[in-house]
N, C-alpha and C positions, 0 to 999 in steps of 0.2 A: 504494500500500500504506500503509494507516495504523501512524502513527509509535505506539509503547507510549512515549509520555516524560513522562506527567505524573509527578507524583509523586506518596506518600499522603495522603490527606487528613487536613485537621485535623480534630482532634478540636472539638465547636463546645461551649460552655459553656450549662450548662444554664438554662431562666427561671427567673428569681428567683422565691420559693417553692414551689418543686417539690422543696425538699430532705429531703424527708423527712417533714414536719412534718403533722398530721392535718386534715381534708376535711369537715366535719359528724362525723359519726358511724363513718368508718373508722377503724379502729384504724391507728396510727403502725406505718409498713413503717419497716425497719433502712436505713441510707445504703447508698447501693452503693459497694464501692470504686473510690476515683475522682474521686465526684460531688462531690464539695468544691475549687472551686475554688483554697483557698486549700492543697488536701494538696503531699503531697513529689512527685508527679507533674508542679506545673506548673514545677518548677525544673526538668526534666530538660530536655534540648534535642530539640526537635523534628528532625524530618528538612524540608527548604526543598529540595530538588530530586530526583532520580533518580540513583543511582549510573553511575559508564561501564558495567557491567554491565547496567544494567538500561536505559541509552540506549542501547546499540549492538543488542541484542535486537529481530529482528525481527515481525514478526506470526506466531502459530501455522502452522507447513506445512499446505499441502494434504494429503487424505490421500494415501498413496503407490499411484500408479497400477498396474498391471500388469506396462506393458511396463517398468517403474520395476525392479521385480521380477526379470522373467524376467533383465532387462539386468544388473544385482549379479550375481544367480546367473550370467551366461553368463564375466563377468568373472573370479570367483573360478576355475570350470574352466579358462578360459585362462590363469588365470594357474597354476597348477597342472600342467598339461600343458606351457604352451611356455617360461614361465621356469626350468624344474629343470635345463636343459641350458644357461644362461648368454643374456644379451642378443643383442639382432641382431634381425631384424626382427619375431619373437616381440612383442617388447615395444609396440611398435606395434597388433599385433592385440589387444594384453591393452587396447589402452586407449580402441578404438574402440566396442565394446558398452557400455564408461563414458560414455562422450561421450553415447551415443543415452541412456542412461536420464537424464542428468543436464537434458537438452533438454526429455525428455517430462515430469521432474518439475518443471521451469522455467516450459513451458508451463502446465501446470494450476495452476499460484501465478497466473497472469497475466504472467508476466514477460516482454517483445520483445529482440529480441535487436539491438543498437544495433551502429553503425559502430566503437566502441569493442571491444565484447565479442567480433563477426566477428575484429575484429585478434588480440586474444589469442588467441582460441580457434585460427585459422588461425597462428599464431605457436607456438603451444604443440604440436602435432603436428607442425610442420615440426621441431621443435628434437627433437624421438619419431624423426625418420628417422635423425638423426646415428649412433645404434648400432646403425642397421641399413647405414651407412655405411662408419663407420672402424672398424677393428678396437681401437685405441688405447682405453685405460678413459678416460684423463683429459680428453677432450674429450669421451665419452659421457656423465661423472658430470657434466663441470660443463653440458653440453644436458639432461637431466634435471632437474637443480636449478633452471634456468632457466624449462623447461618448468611444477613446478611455480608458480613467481612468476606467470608469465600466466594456468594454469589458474587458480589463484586471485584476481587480478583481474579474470577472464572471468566467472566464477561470484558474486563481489563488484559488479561493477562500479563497484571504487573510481577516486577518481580525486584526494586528497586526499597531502600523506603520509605520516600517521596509517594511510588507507587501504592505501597501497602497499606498507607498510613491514609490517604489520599484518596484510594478507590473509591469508597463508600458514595461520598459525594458527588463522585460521578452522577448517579443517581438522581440529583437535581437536576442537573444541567439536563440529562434525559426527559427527565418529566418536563421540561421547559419545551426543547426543540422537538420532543417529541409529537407532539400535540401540532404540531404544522407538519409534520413528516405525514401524520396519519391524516388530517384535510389533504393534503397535497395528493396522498395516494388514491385517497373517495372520492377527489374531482376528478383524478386519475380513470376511475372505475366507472363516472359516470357518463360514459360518451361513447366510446368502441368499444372499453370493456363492461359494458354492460351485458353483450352479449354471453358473457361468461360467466358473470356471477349472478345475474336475475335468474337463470335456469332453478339455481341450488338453491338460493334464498326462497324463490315458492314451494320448489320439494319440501325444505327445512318445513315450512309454515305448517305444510300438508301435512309431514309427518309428525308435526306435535299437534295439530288437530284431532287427528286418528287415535293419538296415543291417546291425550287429555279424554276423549269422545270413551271410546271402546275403556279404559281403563275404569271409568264411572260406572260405566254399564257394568262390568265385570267384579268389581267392588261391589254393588247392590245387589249383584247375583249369588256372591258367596262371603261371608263372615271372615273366614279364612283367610281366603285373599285380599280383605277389606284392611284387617288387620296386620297381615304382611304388605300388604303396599300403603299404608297409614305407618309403618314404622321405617319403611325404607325413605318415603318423601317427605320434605322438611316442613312445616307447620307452618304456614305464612298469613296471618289477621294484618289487616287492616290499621292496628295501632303499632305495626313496628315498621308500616310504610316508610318515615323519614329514616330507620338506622337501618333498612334496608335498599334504600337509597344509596343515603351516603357511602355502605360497605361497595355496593356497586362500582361508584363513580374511584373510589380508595383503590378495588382490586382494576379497574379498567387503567390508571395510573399507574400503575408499579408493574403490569404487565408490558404495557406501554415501554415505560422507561428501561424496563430490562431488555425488550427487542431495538429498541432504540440503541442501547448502548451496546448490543451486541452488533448491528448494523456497523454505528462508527466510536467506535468508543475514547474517551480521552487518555491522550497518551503521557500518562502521569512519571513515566519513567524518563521521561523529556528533559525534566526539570534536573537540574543538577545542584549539589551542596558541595561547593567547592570546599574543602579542609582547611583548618584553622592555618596559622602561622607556626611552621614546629619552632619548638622552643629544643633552649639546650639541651643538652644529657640531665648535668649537674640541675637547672633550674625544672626541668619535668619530672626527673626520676628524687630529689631529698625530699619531694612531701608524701611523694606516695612509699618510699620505703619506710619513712617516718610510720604510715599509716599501716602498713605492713608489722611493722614492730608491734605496733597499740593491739591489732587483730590477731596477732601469735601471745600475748601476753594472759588476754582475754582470753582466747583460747585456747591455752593451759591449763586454767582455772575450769573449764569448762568441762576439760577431759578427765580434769581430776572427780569434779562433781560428779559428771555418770558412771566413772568408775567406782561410786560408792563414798563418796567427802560430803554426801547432804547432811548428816547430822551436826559433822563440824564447822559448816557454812552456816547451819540454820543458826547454830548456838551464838557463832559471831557475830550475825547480823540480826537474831532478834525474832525473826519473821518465823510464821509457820508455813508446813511442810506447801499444802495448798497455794500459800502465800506467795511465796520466794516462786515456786513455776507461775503463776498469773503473773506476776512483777512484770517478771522476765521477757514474757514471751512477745508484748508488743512491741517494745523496743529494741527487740530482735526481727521482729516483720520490717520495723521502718529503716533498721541496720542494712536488714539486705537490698531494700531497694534504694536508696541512698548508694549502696555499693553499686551497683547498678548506671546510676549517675555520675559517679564519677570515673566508671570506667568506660561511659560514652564520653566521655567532655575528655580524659586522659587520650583517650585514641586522635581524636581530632586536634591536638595540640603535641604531638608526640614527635620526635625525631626520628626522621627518615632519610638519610644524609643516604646512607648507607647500609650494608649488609650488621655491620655494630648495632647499627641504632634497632634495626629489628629486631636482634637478638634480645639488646637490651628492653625493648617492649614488651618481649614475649616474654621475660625473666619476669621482671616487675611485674606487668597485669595478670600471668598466670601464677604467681605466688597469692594475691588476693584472690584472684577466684578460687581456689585451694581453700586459701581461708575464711573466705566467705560461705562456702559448702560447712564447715563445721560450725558455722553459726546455724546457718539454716538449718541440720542438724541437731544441734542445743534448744532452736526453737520446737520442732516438733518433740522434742522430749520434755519441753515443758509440758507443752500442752497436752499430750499423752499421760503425764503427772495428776493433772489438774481435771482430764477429765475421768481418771480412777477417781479422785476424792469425789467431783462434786457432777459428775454427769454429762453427757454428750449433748450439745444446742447445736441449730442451726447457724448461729453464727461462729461457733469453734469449728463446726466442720468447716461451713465456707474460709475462715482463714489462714486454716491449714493445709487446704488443697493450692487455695494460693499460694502458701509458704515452699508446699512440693513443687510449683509449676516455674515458681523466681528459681528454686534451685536446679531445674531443667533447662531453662534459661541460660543461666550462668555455665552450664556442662556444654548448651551449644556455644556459648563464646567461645569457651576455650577450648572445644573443639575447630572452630573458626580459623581460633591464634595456628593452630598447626596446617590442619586442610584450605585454607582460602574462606572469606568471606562474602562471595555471590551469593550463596543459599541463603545467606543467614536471615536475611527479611525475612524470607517465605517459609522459611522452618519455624521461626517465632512465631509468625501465623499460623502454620500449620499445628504446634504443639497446643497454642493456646485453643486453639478448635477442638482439639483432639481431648484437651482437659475437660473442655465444658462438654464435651461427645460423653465422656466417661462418666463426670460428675453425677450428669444426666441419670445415665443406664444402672447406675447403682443406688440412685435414690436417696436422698442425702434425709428426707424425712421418716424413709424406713431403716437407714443406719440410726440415725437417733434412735429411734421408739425400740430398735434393734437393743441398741449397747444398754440402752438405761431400762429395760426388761433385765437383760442379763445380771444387771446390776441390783437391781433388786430381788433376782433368785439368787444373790448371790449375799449381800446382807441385809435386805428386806428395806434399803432405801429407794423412795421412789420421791417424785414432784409430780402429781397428777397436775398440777395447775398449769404447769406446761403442755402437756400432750394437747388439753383444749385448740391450742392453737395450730397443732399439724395440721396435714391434709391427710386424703384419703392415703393418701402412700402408706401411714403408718399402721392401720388397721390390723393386718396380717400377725405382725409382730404384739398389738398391744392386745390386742383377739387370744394370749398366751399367758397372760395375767388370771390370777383367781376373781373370783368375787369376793366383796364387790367392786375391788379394785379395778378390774376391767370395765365394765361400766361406768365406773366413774373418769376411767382413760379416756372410752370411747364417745362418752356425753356431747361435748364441742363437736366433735366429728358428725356424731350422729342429726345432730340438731342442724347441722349448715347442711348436710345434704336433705333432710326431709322438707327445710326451708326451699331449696333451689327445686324440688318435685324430682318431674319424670325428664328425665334429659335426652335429647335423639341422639343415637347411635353416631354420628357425625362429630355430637362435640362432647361426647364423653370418653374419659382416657380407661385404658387398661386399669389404672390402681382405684380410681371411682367403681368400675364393673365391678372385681374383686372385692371392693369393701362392702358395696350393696350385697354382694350374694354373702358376705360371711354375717354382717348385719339383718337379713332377712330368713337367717338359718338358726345366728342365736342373738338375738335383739337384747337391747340395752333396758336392764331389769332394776339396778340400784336408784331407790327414790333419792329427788335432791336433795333433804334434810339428810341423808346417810351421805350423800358425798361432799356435803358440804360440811362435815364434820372428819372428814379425813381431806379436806384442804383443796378439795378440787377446783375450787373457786376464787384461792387468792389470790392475790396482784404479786407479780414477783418482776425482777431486773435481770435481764439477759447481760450479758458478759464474758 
């Protein structure tokens, strides 16, 4: 695809006596403004290159194909009919007639679809299944947020990270030019090619005539099928007209802008971050081995600690057992990514003279990441400490799977420092996908309800006041408790699903199915003056 990156052209100065001045017998033409080299025009500054706007700008789209077409429009109906009743596997189907148009408008740009883009693209739907999975929001939203990062790398094909960082946004500039790409194509269609798509457009009409027709009749004819085809089609009144709308006009946008960007998409790897000014040996490398020092000092004390020195740390400092791992572990999360910081700001200010100076980069910043790894270490064994004492939350899990993911992080750097640094964008992205992939599949509400079960079989401490607040994920697990301990787990649980009713199979997840059949097999029995006496109901602080 050819690059748009020249810039304008200079204006070129005109032959000397051609200023106006007369020819034989022509009368004297007036100067044009301008034409005087010596006017207030040649002080102004010229333009010498192309803006990032007008570099990152890829070549004009093809025009928008058909099934380009049919696919937006099949999108916005899906999204319309299966999102108005809530996520679940709905959302999934909302995003595969996107995919197909976004392929077809790919192909007709010319664009091949490379071992990179295969990743995202199969990366990005798998992260689509998580809320058709867990019931839990907060592992659906952060797989969706996800999900968009790769579609947008899939449809980019960055690999920079400018690009990486940068895709996402693509996505506006789409939904913008999109919207005249897809008029341009329907006046397109409205004149010769009419002959082509008016055929299909009446079939279409016919065949949901017939369907809509014969399936009424067929429904009043048998119960059965009344009820099986009442649970397969989505429920649509008249008072959810306007958020049925609106999902409409949302999924006919985002299908849009993904075939739009896959047509021409912005070329975010254009853009360049020229590297800082290397500094000395001496003035780059005495702060950070200074900080080398500080982090081997610290972590001494640290390997002493797991090796068994809590009791004579505790004694020193005062704190109990609980204590001293809570202390610890946040300002251990902000150590590592801090580190982090300053080993991107060290890279870009680094001496590059020569084969020395590399050496000496790779000595100094993989000594830190070394030791960085054994904080990130000390961190999870706080908090592995802390949640034997006092129990597993959704927020220990969440940031301790981050504390695993900075430390993957840190293993691709300094995998980097040895193999080359090209991948590295696109592996950052791809781990950090792959974490929220996993996070997902394992359920971070059924590890809770999981460990702190266990925990309470193990020395009969429990927090019902907490479980109130899980989602369905956790059912399975707290479904394992006696009575009326279970009951008074499952109370919160039970009451927000008999509130939300009957849900259609579209936006209902796996762990909601699940919970209802275990709940409709042994129902919630303890009255609430019984769990309200065993604490089911108090106010407590997550932390």
């Amino acid at each position: 695809m050819s690059d748009n990156t020249g810039g304008p052209e200079q204006a070129q100065p005109e032959a000397a006596g051609n200023t106006g001045a007369t020819t034989g017998n022509s009368p004297a033409q007036p100067p044009r403004p301008g034409a005087h080299a010596g006017g207030w025009q040649a002080w102004q500054p010229q333009p010498t290159g192309p803006t990032w706007s007008t570099l990152v700008r890829s070549a004009e789209a093809a025009p928008i194909r058909t099934v380009t077409l049919v696919a937006v429009l099949a999108t916005g109906l899906a999204a319309a009919l299966l999102l108005g009743d809530g996520m679940g596997p709905g959302l999934l189907l909302v995003v595969v007639p996107a995919v197909v148009g976004a392929y077809v408008a790919a192909r007709a740009a010319g664009r091949g679809a490379r071992p990179w883009t295969l990743a995202w693209a199969i990366g990005c739907l798998a992260l689509l299944v998580i809320p058709a999975l867990r019931d839990s929001a907060w592992p659906a939203a952060l797989a969706i947020l996800a999900a968009v990062l790769l579609g947008a790398l899939a449809l980019h094909g960055s690999r920079t990270w400018p690009g990486v960082l940068l895709a996402p946004l693509g996505f506006v500039d789409s939904a913008v030019s999109g919207v005249a790409w897809l008029l341009k194509g329907l006046r397109a269609r409205g004149g010769a090619g009419k002959d082509r798509w008016l055929p299909m457009a009446k079939a279409t009409a016919v065949a949901l005539v017939l369907l809509v027709l014969f399936g009424a009749l067929f429904a009043s004819a048998d119960a059965a099928f009344a009820d099986l085809l009442g649970g397969l089609m989505p429920d649509v009144s008249v008072e959810d007209g306007p958020i049925r709308f609106m999902l409409f006009v949302l999924g006919v946008f985002l299908a849009l802008a993904a075939a739009r960007t896959a047509a021409a998409p912005l070329r975010w790897d254009r853009i360049t971050v020229s590297p800082g000014k290397p500094r000395s040996r001496v003035e780059w490398a005495l702060p950070l081995v200074v900080l080398n020092l500080l982090f081997a000092g610290f972590n001494a004390v640290q390997l002493a600690v797991l090796f068994g020195g809590y009791r004579k740390v505790l004694e020193s400092t005062g704190l109990g057992y609980a204590e001293y791992a809570r202390q610890g572990f946040w300002q251990l999360l902000w150590a590592t990514l801090l580190t982090l910081v300053v080993i991107a700001l060290a890279l870009r200010w680094a001496p590059r003279a020569g084969a020395g100076d590399r050496r000496l980069v790779r000595a100094v910043l993989g000594v830190l990441c070394v030791m960085t790894l054994v904080v990130v270490a000390s961190a999870l064994r706080r908090m592995d400490l802390y949640v034997e004492e006092y129990g597993l939350t959704r927020l220990r899990v969440s940031v301790a799977a981050m504390e695993l993911w900075l430390g993957l992080v840190i293993v691709l750097i300094m995998a980097a420092g040895l193999f080359g640094a090209r991948w590295l964008p696109r592996a950052v992205a791809g781990s950090a996908a792959a974490a929220v992939l996993v996070f997902g599949l394992m359920s971070p509400d059924g590890m809770v309800a999981e460990r702190n079960v266990a925990r309470y079989e193990a020395d009969a401490k429990i927090d019902l006041a907490y479980f109130q607040s899980l989602s369905a994920d956790a059912v399975p697990a707290l479904d394992r408790l006696p009575e009326p301990q279970r009951s008074c787990a499952l109370r919160g649980i039970n009451d927000e699903m008999s509130r939300a009713g009957d849900v259609p199979w579209y936006a209902m997840s796996l762990g909601e199915y699940r919970a209802r059949r275990i709940l409709e097999e042994r129902p919630v029995t303890a009255s609430y003056e019984v769990c309200s006496r065993l604490g089911a109901f108090g106010s407590r602080t997550e932390y």
